[in-house]
C-alpha positions in Angstrom: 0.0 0.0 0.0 1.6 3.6 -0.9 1.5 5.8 1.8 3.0 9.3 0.9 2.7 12.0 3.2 2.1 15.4 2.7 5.2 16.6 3.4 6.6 14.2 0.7 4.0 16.1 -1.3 5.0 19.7 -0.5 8.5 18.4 -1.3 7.8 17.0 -4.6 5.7 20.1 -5.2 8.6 22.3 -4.2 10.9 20.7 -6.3 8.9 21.0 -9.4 8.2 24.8 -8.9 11.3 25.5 -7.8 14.3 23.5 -9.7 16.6 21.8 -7.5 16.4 20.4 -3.6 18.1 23.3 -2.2 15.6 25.7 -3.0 12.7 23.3 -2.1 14.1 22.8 1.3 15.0 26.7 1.9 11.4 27.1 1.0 10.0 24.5 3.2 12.0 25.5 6.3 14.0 21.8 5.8 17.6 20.5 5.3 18.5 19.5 2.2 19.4 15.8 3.3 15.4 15.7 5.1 14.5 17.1 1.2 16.4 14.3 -0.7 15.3 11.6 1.6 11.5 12.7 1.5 11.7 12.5 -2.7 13.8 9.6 -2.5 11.3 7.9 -0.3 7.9 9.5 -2.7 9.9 7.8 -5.7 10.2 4.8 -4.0 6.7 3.9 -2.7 5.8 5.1 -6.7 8.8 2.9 -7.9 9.1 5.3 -10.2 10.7 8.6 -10.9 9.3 12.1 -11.1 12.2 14.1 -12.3 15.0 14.6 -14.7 18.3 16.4 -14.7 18.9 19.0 -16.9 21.9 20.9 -16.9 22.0 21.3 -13.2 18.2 21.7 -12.6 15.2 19.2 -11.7 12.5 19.2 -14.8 9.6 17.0 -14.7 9.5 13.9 -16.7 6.5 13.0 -18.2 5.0 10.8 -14.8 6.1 13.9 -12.7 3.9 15.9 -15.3 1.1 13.7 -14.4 1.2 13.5 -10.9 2.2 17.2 -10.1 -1.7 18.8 -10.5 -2.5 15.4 -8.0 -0.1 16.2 -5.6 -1.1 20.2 -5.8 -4.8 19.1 -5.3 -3.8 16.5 -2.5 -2.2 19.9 -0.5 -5.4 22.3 -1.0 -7.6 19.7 0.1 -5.6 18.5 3.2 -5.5 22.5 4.0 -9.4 22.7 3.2 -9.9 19.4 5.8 -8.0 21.3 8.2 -9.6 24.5 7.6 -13.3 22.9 7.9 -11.8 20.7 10.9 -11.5 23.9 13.1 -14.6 25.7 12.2 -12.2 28.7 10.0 -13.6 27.9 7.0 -13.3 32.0 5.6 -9.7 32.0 6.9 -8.2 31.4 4.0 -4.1 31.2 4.0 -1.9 29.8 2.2 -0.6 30.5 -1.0 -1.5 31.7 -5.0 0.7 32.2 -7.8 -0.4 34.8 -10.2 0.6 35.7 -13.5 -0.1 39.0 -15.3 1.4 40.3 -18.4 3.3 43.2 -18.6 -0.3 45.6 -18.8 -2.7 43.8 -16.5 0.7 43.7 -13.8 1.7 47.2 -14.3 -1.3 49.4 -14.7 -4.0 47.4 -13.3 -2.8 45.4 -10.4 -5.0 47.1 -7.5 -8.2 46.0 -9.9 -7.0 42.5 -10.0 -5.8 41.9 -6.7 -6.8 44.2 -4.5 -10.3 43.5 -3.6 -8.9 39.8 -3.1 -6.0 40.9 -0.9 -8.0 43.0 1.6 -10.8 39.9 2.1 -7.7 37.7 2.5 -4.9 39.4 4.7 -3.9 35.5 5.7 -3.2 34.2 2.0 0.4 35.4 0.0 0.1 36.2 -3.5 3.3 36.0 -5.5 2.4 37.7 -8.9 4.4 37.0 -11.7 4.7 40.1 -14.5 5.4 38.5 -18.0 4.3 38.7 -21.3 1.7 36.9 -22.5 3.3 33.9 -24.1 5.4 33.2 -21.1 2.2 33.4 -18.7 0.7 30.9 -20.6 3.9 28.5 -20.7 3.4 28.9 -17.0 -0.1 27.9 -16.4 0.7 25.1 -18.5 3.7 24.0 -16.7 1.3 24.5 -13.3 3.6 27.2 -12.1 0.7 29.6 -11.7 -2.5 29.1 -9.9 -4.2 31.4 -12.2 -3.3 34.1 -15.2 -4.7 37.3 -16.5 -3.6 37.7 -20.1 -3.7 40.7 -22.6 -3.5 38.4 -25.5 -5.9 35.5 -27.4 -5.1 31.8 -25.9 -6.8 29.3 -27.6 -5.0 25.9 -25.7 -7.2 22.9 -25.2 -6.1 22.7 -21.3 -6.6 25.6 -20.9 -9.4 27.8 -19.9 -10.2 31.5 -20.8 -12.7 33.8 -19.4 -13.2 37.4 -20.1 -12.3 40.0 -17.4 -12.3 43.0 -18.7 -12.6 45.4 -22.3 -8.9 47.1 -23.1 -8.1 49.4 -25.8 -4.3 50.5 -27.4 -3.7 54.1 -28.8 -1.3 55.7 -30.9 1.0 58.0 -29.4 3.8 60.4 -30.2 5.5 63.4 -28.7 3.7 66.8 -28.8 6.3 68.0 -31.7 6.4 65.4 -33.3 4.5 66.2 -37.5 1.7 64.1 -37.0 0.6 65.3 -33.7 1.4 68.8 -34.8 -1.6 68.4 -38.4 -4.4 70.7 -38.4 -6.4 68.4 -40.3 -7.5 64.6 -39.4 -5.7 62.1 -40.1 -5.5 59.6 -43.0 -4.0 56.4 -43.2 -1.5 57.7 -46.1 -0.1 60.2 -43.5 1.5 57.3 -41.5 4.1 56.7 -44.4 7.4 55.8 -43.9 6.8 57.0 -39.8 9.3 55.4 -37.4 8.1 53.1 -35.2 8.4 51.6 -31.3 7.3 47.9 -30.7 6.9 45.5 -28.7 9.1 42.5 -28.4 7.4 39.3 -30.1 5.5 37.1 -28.3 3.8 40.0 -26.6 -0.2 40.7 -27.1 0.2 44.4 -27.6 3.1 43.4 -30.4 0.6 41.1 -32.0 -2.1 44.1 -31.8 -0.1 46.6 -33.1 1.0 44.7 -36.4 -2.0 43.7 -37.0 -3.4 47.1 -36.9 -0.6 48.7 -38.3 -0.7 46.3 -41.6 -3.4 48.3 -42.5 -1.4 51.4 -42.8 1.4 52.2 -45.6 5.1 50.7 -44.7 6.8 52.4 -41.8 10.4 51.8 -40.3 10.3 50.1 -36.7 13.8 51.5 -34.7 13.6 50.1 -31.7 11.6 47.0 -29.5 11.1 47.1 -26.0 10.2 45.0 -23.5 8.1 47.5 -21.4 5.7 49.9 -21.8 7.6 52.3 -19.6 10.6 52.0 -21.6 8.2 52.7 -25.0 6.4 55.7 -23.6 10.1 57.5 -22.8 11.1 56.6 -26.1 8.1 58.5 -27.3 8.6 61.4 -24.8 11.8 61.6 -26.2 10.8 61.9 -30.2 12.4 58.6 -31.3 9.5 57.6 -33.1 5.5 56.8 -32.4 4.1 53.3 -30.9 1.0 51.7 -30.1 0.3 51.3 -26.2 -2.0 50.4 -23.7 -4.3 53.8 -23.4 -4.5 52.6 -19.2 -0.5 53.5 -19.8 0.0 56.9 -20.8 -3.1 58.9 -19.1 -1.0 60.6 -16.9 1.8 61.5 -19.4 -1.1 62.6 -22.3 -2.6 64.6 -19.0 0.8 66.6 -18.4 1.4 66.8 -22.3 4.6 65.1 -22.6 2.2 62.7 -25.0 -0.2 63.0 -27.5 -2.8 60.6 -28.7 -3.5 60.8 -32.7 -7.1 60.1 -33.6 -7.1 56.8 -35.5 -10.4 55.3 -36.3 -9.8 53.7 -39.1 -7.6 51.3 -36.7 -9.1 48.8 -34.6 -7.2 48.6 -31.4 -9.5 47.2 -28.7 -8.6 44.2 -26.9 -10.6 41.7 -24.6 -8.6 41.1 -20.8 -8.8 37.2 -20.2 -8.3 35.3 -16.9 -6.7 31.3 -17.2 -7.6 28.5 -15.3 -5.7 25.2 -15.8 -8.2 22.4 -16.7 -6.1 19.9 -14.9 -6.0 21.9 -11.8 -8.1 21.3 -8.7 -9.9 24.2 -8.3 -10.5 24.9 -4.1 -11.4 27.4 -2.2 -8.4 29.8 -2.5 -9.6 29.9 -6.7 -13.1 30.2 -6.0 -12.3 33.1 -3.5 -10.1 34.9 -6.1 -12.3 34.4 -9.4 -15.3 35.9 -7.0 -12.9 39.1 -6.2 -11.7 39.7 -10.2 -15.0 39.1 -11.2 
């Protein structure tokens, strides 16, 4: 008969999240010898392994892929058994793993968490600020409890649900000629302009091209990684871009940006939450979907 413990779980869990024994003991409060031993002893009542080296680090193998959303479920319902045990059944601890990419994590955190955070003082959320591609590689790899995603997702395990409506805007520096025409703007006017992107594999990269590709040829000159860094390019009259309009409201309010009228570009955008199919969904989940919603 197997009989793995929950520590042996919290291990293995550890582990998998983290990388390598050290870390999963100097997250668990253990020694690295009591760490080793309680994998050592999971693999053996499995008589099977969970893990492969890879240059230094602990990955998965395909049974630790399996068993990993178990062992994760196995944890929130021994905490839940506990919780009910004692009669604390809205005390909710623990931990959740979020993921945000770079627009939901930067400009519109306190909507996401903070109605959660304040019911919840007991629970620690780690958010994780990404773009959208690596979010989702997350989720998948059940490194995240939950995402909140700028960008389409269409993956079987997982699932989407729409949080909130986002738009993008095109912006450039007060001087800069097309801020500065009298007259509205036409999509010929956008000739040969220099552009500021995204990198790839970000949602508001994906949006922009698309949108752009309506529009004669420009010349991109640089790609960022933030929309910080995009918006003091702009300031600073290297070129225009297309940003989250939840981004630059204070610098369009102080005038250090302007935003051209373009309606002949669509550039609105549906926010998503994810939710792993695989994953046991328990109260910490329910709690959190009920606060975003």
């Amino acid at each position: 008969m197997i009989n793995i413990s929950p520590r042996q779980l919290e291990v293995f869990v550890q582990i998998a999240r983290l990388g390598s024994v050290r870390a999963a003991a100097e997250a668990l409060h253990l020694t690295q010898p009591a760490a080793s031993m309680a994998l050592a002893e999971m693999e053996r009542q499995l008589d099977a392994t969970v893990f492969a080296r890879e240059r230094g680090r602990l990955r998965l193998n395909t049974r630790g892929r399996e068993l990993l959303p178990l062992a994760q479920e196995l944890l929130e319902r021994y905490a839940e058994f506990g919780r009910v045990g004692s009669g604390s059944v809205d005390e909710l601890g623990g931990e959740l793993r979020v993921g945000a990419s770079n627009t939901v994590g930067n400009y519109r955190v306190g909507e996401l968490l903070g109605e959660f955070v304040r019911s919840h003082p007991h629970v620690s959320v780690r958010l994780s600020v990404a773009n959208t591609s690596e979010i989702v590689a997350a989720m998948l790899d059940h490194a995240l409890e939950l995402g909140c995603v700028e960008g389409p997702v269409a993956h079987p395990s997982l699932e989407v649900r729409p949080w909130r409506d986002d738009a993008l805007v095109v912006c450039a520096s007060p001087d800069h000629p097309l801020a500065r025409k009298k007259r509205r703007l036409e999509p010929e006017d956008f000739a040969g302009a220099r552009g500021v992107l995204r990198e790839p594999g970000s949602a508001t990269r994906s949006l922009s091209e698309r949108a752009l590709s309506s529009l004669p040829a420009g010349e991109t000159v640089l790609e960022l990684d933030q929309a910080e860094a995009i918006k003091q390019a702009v300031i600073a009259g290297l070129g225009i871009a297309c940003v989250p309009e939840v981004a630059v409201i204070d610098a369009v309010a102080a005038g250090r940006l302007k935003v051209l009228r373009t309606p002949f570009l669509d550039l609105h955008r549906k926010l998503s939450l994810l939710l792993h199919r695989q994953r046991y969904r328990g109260a910490l989940i329910d709690a959190f979907l009920a606060s975003a919603g």
